[in-house]
C-alpha positions in Angstrom: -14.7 -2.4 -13.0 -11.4 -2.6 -12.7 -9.4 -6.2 -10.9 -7.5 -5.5 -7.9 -4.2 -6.7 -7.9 -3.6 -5.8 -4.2 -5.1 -7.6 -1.2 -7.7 -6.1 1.2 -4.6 -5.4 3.8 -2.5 -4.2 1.1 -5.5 -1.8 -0.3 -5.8 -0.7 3.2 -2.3 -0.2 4.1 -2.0 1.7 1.0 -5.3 3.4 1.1 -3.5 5.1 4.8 0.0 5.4 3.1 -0.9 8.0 0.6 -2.9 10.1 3.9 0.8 10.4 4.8 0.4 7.9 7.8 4.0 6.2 8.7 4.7 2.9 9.3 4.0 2.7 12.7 0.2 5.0 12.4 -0.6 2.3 9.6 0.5 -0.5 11.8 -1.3 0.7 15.3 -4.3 1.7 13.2 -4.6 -1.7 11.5 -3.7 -3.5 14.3 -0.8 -5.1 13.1 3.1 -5.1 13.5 5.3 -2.6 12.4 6.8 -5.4 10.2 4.0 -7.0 9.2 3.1 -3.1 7.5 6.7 -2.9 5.7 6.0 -6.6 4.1 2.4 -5.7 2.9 4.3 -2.7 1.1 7.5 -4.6 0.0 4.6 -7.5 -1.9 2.8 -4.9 -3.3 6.2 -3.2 -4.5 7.1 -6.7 -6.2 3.8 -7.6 -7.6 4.1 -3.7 -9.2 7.6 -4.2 -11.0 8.7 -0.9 -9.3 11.5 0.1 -6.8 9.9 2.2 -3.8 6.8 3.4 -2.4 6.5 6.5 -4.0 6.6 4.4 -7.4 3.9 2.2 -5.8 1.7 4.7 -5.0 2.1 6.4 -8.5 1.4 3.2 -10.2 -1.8 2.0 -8.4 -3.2 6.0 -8.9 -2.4 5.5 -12.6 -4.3 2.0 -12.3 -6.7 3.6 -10.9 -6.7 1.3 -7.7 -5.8 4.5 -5.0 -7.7 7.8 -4.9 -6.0 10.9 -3.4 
């Protein structure tokens, strides 16, 4: 079994990014702010080493932590 590096919010947010939901579909859906959304992506982007979602998304499918 593999460790998740991510948090649940920043599994979920990322679990509705690669669906192709934007910002503001993530944010409403989660119940969150718009803001709150971007920062969720921004740590994960850190914790990642990489430089944009796209990257993100590629890294945690390669991990194995996202399934499309």
């Amino acid at each position: 079994m593999k460790k998740n590096i991510l948090t649940k919010r920043e599994q979920e947010v990322f679990d509705l990014l690669v669906l192709d939901r934007t910002t503001k579909e993530i944010a409403t859906f989660l119940g969150i702010s718009e803001k709150t959304v971007r920062n969720h992506i921004s740590n994960t982007i850190q914790k990642l080493g990489v430089t944009c979602r796209t990257q993100a998304v590629i890294e945690l499918i390669r991990l194995g932590l996202l399934n499309i």
